[in-house]
Each structure stands twice: as structure tokens, then as C-alpha cells.
C-alpha positions in Angstrom: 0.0 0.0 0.0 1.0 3.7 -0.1 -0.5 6.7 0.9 -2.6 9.6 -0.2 0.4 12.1 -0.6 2.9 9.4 -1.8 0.2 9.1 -4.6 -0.1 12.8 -4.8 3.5 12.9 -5.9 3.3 10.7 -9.1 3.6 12.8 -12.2 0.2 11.3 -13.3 -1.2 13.7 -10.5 1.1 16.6 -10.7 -2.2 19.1 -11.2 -3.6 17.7 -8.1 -4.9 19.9 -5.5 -6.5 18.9 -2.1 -9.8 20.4 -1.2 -10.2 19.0 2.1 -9.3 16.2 4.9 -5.8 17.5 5.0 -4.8 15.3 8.0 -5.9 12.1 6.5 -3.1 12.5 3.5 -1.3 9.3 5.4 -4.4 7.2 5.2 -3.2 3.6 2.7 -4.5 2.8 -0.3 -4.5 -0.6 -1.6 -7.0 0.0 -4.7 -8.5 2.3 -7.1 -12.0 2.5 -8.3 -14.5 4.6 -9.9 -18.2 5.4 -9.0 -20.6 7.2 -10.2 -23.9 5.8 -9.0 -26.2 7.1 -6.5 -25.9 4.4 -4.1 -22.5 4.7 -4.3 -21.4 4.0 0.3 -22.7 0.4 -0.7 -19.7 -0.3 -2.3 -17.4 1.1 -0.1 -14.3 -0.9 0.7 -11.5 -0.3 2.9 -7.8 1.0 1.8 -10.1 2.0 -1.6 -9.8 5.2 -3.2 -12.3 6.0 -5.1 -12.2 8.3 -8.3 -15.7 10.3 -9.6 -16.9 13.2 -11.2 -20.2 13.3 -8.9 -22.5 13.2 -11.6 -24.5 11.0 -9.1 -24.6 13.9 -6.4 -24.9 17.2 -8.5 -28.1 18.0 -7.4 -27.5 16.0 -3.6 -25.2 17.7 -1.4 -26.9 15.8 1.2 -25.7 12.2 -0.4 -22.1 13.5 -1.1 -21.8 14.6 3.0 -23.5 11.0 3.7 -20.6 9.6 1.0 -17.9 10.9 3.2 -19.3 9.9 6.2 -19.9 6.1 5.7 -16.1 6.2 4.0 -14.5 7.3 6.5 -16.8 4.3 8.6 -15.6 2.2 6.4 -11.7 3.4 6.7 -11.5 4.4 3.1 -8.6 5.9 1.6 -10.3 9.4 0.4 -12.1 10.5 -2.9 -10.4 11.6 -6.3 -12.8 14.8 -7.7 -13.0 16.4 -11.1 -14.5 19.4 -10.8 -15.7 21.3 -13.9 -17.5 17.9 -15.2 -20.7 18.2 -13.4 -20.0 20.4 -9.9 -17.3 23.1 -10.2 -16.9 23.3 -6.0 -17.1 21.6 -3.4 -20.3 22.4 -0.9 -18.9 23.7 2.0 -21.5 20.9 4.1 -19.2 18.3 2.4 -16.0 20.1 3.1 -16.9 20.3 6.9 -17.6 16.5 6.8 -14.0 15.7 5.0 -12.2 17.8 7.2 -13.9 16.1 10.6 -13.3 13.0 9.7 -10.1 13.6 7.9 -10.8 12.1 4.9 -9.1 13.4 2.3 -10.8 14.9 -1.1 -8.3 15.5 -4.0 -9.5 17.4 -6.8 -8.0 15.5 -10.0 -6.5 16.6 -13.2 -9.8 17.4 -15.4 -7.6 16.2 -18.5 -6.1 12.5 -17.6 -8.2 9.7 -17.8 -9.2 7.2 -15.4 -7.6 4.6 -16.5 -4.1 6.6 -16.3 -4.5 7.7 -12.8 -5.6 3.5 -12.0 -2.0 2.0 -14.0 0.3 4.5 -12.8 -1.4 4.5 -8.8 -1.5 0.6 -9.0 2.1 0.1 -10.5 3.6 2.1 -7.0 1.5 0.4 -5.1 3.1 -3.1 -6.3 6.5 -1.7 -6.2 5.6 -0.8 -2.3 4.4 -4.5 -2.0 7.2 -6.0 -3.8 9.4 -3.4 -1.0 8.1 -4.8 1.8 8.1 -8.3 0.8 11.9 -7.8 0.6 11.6 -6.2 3.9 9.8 -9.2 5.8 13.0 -11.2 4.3 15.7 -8.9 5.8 14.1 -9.1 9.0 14.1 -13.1 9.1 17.7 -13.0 8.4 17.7 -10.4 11.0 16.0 -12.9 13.8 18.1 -15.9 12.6 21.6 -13.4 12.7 20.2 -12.4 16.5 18.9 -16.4 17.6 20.8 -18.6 14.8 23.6 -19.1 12.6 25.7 -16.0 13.3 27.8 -16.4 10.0 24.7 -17.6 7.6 23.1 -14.7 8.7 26.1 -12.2 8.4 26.7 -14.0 4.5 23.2 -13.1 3.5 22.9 -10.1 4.9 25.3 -8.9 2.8 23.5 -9.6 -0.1 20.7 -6.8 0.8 23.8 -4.3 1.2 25.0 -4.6 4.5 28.7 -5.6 4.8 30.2 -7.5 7.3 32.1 -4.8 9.8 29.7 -2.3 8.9 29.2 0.0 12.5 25.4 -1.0 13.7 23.5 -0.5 16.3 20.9 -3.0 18.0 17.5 -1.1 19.1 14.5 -2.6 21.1 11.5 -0.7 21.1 9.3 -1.4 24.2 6.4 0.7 25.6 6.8 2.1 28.9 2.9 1.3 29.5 2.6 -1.6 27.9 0.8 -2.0 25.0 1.8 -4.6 22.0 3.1 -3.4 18.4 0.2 -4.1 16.0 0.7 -4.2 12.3 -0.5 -0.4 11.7 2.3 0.4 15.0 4.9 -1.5 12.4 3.8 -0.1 9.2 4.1 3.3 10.2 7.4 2.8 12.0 9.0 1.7 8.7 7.5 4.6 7.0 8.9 6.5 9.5 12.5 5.4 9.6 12.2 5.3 5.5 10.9 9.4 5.8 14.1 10.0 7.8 16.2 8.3 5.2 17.2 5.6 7.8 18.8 1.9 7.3 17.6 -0.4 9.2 15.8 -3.7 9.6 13.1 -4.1 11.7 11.6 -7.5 13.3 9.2 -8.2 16.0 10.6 -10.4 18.8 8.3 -11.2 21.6 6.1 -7.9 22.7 9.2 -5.7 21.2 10.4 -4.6 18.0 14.0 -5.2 17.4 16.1 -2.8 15.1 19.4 -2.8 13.2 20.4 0.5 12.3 23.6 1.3 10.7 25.6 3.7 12.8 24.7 7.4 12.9 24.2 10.2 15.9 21.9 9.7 19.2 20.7 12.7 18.0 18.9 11.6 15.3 17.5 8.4 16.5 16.0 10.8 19.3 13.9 13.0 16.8 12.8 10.0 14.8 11.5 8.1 17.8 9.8 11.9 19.2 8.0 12.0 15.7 6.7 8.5 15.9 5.6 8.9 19.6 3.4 11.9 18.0 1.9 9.7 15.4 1.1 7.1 17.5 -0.7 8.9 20.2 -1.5 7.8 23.6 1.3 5.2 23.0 4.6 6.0 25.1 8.0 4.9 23.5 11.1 3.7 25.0 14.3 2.9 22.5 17.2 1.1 24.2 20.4 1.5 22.0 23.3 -0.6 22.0 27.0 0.6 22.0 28.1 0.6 17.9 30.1 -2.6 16.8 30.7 -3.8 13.8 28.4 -6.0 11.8 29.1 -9.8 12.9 30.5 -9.0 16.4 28.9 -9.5 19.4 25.3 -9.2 18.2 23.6 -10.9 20.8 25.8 -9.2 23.8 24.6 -6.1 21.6 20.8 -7.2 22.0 21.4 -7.7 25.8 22.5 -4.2 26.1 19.5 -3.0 24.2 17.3 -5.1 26.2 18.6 -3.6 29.9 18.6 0.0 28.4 15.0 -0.2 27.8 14.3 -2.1 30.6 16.4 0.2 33.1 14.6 3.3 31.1 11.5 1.8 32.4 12.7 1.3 36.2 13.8 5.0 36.6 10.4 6.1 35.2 11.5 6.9 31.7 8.3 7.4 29.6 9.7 8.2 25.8 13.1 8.7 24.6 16.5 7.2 23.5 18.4 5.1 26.4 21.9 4.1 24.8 23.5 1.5 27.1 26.5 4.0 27.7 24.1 6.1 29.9 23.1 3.3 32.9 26.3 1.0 32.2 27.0 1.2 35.2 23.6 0.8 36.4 23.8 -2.4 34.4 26.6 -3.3 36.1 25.6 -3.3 40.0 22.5 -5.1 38.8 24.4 -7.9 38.3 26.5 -7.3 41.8 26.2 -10.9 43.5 24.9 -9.2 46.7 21.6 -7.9 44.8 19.3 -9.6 46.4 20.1 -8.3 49.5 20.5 -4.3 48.6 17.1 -4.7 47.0 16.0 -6.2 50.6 18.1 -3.2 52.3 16.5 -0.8 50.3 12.9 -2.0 50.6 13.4 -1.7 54.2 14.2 1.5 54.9 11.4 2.5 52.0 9.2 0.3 54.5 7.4 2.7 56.5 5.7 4.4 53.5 5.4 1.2 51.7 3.7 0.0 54.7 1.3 2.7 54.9 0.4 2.7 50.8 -0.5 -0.9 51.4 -2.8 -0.2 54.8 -4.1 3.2 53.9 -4.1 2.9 49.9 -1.9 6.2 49.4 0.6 7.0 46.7 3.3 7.9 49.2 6.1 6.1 47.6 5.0 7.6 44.3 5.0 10.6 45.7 8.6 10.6 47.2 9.6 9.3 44.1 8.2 12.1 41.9 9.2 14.7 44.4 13.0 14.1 44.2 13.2 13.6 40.5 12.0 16.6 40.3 14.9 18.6 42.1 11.9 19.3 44.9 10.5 21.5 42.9 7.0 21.3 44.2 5.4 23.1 41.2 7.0 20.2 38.9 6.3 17.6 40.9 2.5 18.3 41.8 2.0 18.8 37.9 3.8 15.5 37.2 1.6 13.9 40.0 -1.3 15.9 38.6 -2.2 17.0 42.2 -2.8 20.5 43.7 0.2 21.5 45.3 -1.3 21.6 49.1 -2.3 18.2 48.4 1.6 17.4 47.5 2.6 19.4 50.8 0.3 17.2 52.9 1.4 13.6 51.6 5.2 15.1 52.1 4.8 15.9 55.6 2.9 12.4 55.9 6.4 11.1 54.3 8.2 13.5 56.4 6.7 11.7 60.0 7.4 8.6 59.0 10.7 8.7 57.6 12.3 11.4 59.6 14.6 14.0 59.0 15.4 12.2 55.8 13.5 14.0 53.4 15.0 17.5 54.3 18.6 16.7 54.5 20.5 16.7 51.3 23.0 13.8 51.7 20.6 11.5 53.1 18.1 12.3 49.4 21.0 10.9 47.6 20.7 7.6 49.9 16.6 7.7 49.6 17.2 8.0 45.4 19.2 4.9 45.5 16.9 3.1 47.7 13.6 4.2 45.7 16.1 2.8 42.1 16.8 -0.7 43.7 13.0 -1.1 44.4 11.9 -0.6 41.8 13.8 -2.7 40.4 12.5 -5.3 42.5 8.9 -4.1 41.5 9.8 -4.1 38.1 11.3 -8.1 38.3 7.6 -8.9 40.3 5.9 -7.1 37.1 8.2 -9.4 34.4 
């Protein structure tokens, strides 16, 4: 499939304009048709775009507002227009309807036929199918070079254009509330990474996504993964990045540091962003201290009081204290974060206050409270997995 405004760059299309449902220009289409009959939303189908002159509607701005309504019902791709033919504008009931329910209306070259517009449409959208049937076979080499035969996997690789030694990264892409990838989540991540002229290969493993990217600033990974977390909204992101190597190295020590950087984002409360494995290595490494078990234990212990009194009492204490000195206590942050009024913050601190002492107002003794409030929730977040 491609989209609206990938089709709205073919040449076929170049005197194109949109007349309304802007913001549905990334809705897919899969097939073309054209309709001209009254009854025209019973033959509706989804990813279709349909092409018409609205003969059927001249004299029914009623049935054309109905037209866009049960399309975009039926998740249709939009409506190709040639005004002049029959109606020379759109009524503004129907533009108000495309624009609601962003579905776009493209007003078509009055001069190039149907049949034009259908071959050159349907020849991208094969090329876009034939694409991503050679992407779906990267990213099984990519799962067999992550779980199987290392050097089969390197071999082949290399015949999609990635060299042995070239500097890659390993990406997992996890949500910090989580929800699963579907295949609309995937589809648009690709387009995505393709928009920001990124390689990679990209395979679902598990409830993750796995990446490969070739080598190329934080930076940039960061402003790709913000502009997906705004296109798939209400979905939080968290990307853990692996230290470059070259391609055929240490790939799955590279997948285990991916793996703990998005996990560890998760445990210090990380809701979007880029977490390269250089940021908590040395996080990473006292999680695998031999005495763990018993600084989690240590820590949950001194925690216990207001642990104790969330249980009984069902408050958000810890939460609170958490919140609170991540945010520099800076009650105005932290009662926004918490999405409380700010005498409500100042009451559950001097709750925390009588129970844990002097603790909360001395400096040094924060620094001890941070690192207990990190080791459990680490344990919280190995009760969770």
C-alpha cells in the first residue's frame, strides 16, 4: 500500500490539489476505483480510493456529505474529484464533513483519464508491495543473525547491502505502558524510519520490535522516535540503544544491552526517549552485583514505612517521594507530574516527612533515599516481568 500524498506525488497527479481532509493524506490505499452511481457508500471498501466526477450527487449535497461519512466508517482511503465535469466546487457541508473525519478529497486533473490515474497508482503500489516483501525477508535474516547461525546470517545479509564490519547498532523498542506493536504500529514505523532516510531492519521479537540500524548520531534516533511517539498517540515509546560494533560481532551481547537500556529506562520512570546502554552501564553493572538480592531487601526496608502505609491506607506515598526528588523538589513540577494541587503534594510530604524522619529535608541523606527508591523498583519491576 501507499499513501494519499505518496500518490499525490506521481507525475500522473502533478495538477492535483487537495480540497479538504488535509490530515488524513497518510491514510493507505490498496485499490483504485471509480463510481458514479447514487448508491455509491454500498460499495465502499476499505484502503479503496475511489475516483468520480459526482455526476450521481450534483443536485445531492446531502448524499455526497453522507458519502464521506460512511467512507471514513468504512476506513476508506479518500475521494479523487473532477470538478468542472458536473460540480465546479465543493459544498462547503461536504467540506466540513471531510475535514472532521479527515478524509481526504483530492481534486483531479480534469484532462487525464481514469484509466491513467488507476496504472500508474497501481504500479507504486506493487513496487511498495514487492518493497516490503523484501523487507519481511531482511528481518528473518535479521532474527536468525540475533537467535541462529551467526555467520549464515552475516553472508546473507550482505546480499541486501550490509557488509560485514559495517558499525550498527541493536535497538529494542518497548512501551513504557505496555501496550503490544500491532501491524498499523509497524507499518508506520518503517515509514517512518524510510521518511528519515534511515537503514535499518526491523523484526518483531516477543512484545518488542527489534532494530538494526547502521551507525549514525543519538541525536537523530532521538527526533525519529519523538516524531513517531506523536503519530502514535497515547502510545509511550522507549528505545534502548546498543554501543556501535561492527556487523558480525557481538550481536547478541549487543541485543542484551539494548534489552537492559529499555528495561532500566523503564525502572527510573522513563516514559519516551532514547536510552543508549553508555548512559546506565554502570547501572547495568551493579544489577548484576552478586549481593543484589540483599540491597534490593536493604533498600525495601528503609522505604518500608511508607510502603507499609500505601499498602494499609491505599496512598501514593512512595510515588509521591519518588516524583518529588526527581523533580529537584520543585514542588510546582512535581505536583504537575503527580497531577495534584500542590497543598495536596505538601500534605502527603509531611505524611512522608513523620514517617521517615529528617530524611527528606537533609541533602546527603536524598541521595541515599534516590538509591533506595532505584533498587526497588527494580525489584517491582522483576515482580511485574
Amino acid at each position: 500500500m501507499i499513501s494519499v500524498n505518496e500518490m499525490l506525488k506521481l507525475p500522473v497527479l502533478s495538477g492535483s490539489s487537495i480540497l479538504a481532509g488535509q490530515s488524513g493524506l497518510n491514510r493507505k490505499i490498496k485499490y483504485l476505483d471509480i463510481l458514479e452511481v447514487p448508491d455509491a457508500e454500498n460499495w465502499l471498501v476499505s484502503y479503496e480510493f475511489i475516483l468520480t466526477t459526482a455526476f450521481a450527487f450534483k443536485d445531492n449535497e446531502d448524499g455526497l456529505s453522507k458519502l464521506v461519512e460512511v467512507g471514513a466508517k468504512r476506513n476508506l482511503a479518500g475521494f479523487g474529484i473532477k470538478l468542472g465535469r458536473f460540480i465546479n466546487s465543493l459544498p462547503a457541508s461536504v467540506i466540513e464533513a471531510a475535514n472532521r473525519y479527515s478524509m481526504p478529497i483530492i481534486g483531479l486533473p480534469i484532462n487525464v483519464p481514469y484509466i491513467q490515474i488507476i496504472k500508474d497508482v497501481m504500479f507504486e503500489i506493487i513496487k511498495s508491495e514487492e518493497s516490503l516483501k523484501r523487507s519481511l525477508a531482511k528481518s528473518d535474516v535479521f532474527i536468525q543473525l540475533l537467535e541462529g547461525d551467526v555467520q549464515t546470517a552475516v553472508e546473507e545479509l550482505g546480499s541486501y547491502g550490509w557488509e560485514r564490519g559495517t558499525p550498527v547498532r541493536i535497538g529494542v523498542l518497548t512501551s513504557s505502558v505496555g501496550f503490544n506493536f500491532n501491524n498499523d504500529d509497524i507499518a508506520l514505523l518503517r515509514h517512518v524510519l524510510l521518511r528519515a532516510d534511515l537503514e535499518f531492519i526491523l523484526a518483531p521479537r516477543h512484545e518488542d520490535l527489534v532494530i538494526l540500524l547502521r551507525d549514525l548520531p543519538v541525536e537523530t534516533i532521538k527526533e525519529v522516535v519523538e516524531f513517531l511517539k506523536g503519530q502514535l498517540k497515547g502510545k509511550d515509546l522507549l528505545l534502548g540503544l546498543s554501543e556501535p560494533r561492527p556487523l558480525g560481532k557481538c550481536i547478541k551481547h549487543s541485543l542484551n544491552e539494548a534489552q537492559v537500556a529499555s528495561q532500566l529506562g523503564k525502572v527510573l520512570g522513563y516514559k519516551i526517549g532514547v536510552i543508549p546502554f553508555s548512559q546506565i552501564k554502570m547501572l547495568s553493572i551493579i544489577l548484576e552485583h552478586p549481593q543484589l538480592g540483599e540491597i534490593i531487601s536493604t533498600a525495601s526496608h528503609m522505604l518500608s514505612p511508607i510502603l507499609d502505609h500505601d499498602a494499609n491506607q491505599g496512598t501514593e506515598l512512595f510515588k509521591t517521594l519518588k516524583v518529588f526528588l526527581e523533580s529537584g523538589k520543585n514542588q510546582q513540577i512535581a505536583s504537575s507530574l503527580l497531577q495534584i494541587h500542590r497543598n495536596t503534594l505538601r500534605y502527603r510530604l509531611g505524611q512522608i516527612e513523620e514517617l521517615l524522619g529528617d530524611q527528606l529535608l537533609d541533602s546527603k541523606s536524598n541521595s541515599i533515599l534516590q538509591l533506595a527508591i532505584f533498587f526497588h523498583s527494580v525489584y517491582q519491576h522483576k515482580a511485574d516481568v
